[in-house]
Structures are given as C-alpha cells and as structure tokens.
N, C-alpha and C positions, 0 to 999 in steps of 0.2 A: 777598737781602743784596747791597748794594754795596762795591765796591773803598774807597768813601769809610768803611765802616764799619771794613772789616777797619784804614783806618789807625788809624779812630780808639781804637781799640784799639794798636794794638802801636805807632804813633806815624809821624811822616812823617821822619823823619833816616836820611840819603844818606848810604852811605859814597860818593866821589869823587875822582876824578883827572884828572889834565889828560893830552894828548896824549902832550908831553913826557916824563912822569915815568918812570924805568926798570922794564922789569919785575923786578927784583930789587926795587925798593922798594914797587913794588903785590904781590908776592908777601908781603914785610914785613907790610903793610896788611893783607892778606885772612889772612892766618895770627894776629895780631895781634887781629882784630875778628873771629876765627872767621867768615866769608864765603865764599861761593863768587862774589860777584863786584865790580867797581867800575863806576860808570858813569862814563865821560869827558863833561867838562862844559866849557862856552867861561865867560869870565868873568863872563856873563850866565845861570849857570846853563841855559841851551840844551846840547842832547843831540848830542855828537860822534861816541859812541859807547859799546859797552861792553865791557868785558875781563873773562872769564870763568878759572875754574879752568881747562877745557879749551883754552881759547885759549893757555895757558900750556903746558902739558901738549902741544902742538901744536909751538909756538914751540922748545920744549925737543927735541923728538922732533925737527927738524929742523936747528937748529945748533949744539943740545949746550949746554954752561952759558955759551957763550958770548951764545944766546939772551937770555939775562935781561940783557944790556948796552942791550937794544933798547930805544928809547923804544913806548912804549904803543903812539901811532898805525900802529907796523908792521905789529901783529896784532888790533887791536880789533876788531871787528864794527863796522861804519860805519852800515848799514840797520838802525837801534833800531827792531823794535816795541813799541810803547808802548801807554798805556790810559788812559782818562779815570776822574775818580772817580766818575762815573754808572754806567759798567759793572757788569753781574753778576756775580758767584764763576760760575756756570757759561757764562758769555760767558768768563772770560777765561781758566778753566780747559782750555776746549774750544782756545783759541789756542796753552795752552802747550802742549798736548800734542800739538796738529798741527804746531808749528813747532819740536817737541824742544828746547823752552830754560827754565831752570830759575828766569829773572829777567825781571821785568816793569814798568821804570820806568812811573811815573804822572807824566802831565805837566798842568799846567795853565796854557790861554795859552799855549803850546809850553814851557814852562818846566817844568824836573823840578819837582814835586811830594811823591814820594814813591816807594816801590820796593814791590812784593809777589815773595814767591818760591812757588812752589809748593806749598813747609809751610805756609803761609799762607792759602793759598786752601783745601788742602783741610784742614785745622782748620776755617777756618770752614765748609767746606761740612758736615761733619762734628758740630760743632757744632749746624748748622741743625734737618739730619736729626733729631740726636735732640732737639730742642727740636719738631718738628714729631711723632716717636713721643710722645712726653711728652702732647700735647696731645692726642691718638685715644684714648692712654689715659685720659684725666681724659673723656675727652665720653664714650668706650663706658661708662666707669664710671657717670656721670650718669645713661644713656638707658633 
C-alpha cells in the first residue's frame, strides 16, 4: 500500500500557516481542527516549515505565555521531511519512527500535496494485515 492510497481515502486538505501567523492563533487553529500540527507554506504552497504541538509546548516552557506572541518562523521546524505519493506505509512508517515525528507532509513537484500522521499509516498498515489474514484464511479453507 501507498501514501497515494491512504490519501485517497482520508483526502489531501492541509491544514496551514504562514511564517508570520502568531502562535496563539496557530494554537487557535490546531485546537479548532483538533490537530497536532500545521505545516508553514510560501504563497506557492512550497514547504517553509512546520509547527507542531511540541514546538509549542517548547516555545511555552521557555518564555512563558508570553511565547504565543511569537510569530511561527521562531519555533517551526525549518528541515520538513517530507514523502512522495509512490512511497510505502512501511517506507514511511520506518521514517516516522526513526526521526520521532508524528507528521508527514506529502509533497508533489516540491509542492505540498497532502499530509499523513502516524494514525494514518498504521490504520492502514493494520488494515492491510488483516485483509492479508482474511486471505490465508479463504486459500487454507479451499486447499
């Protein structure tokens, strides 16, 4: 199974934000759209960055509620790993879990795409699995 499948299932719409925006208002957003994160995007949908729960949780823990005054670009994550929709649930499962991060914008032509999170990939892998038990059991049955 491919990243292009799991979108087309749960769909390709970004939540996003620009550089600028405060984080009190991307806090807004992600509590709002129930998320854990936003991806920062240039006007041409190109990947600037992206702003997580934790980044927040960060940002707080170090100058207090004054933090959420900051624009995005002071805390976002700059270096996006990102994934193509040809990749596999277990290509990109193995990434999130080496590089401890819970979002995985999908870009096509450098351009965001679409986003998977973690629930996402392993649903589908999950999914897979038992569509692959399902089938050992219809052939042992037959045999």
């Amino acid at each position: 199974m491919t990243v292009a499948a799991i979108l087309a299932e749960k769909g390709r719409e970004v939540a996003t934000t620009t550089a600028q925006t405060s984080l009190a208002e991307v806090v807004r957003t992600l509590a709002a759209r129930k998320i854990g994160a936003l991806v920062v995007v240039d006007a041409d949908r190109r990947i600037d960055g992206i702003v997580s729960e934790r980044d927040i949780v960060r940002a707080i823990a170090a100058a207090g509620g004054d933090g959420l005054n900051q624009p995005v670009s002071s805390i976002m994550t700059r270096t996006v790993v990102t994934c193509t929709n040809s990749e596999t649930i277990n290509d990109v499962m193995t990434r999130m879990t080496r590089g401890r991060f819970r979002h995985l914008p999908v870009t096509d032509e450098g351009r965001l795409s679409g986003i998977v999170s973690i629930g996402d990939v392993v649903k589908a892998r999950i999914e897979q699995v038992e569509r692959e038990a399902e089938e050992l059991k219809a052939y042992i049955a037959t045999a």
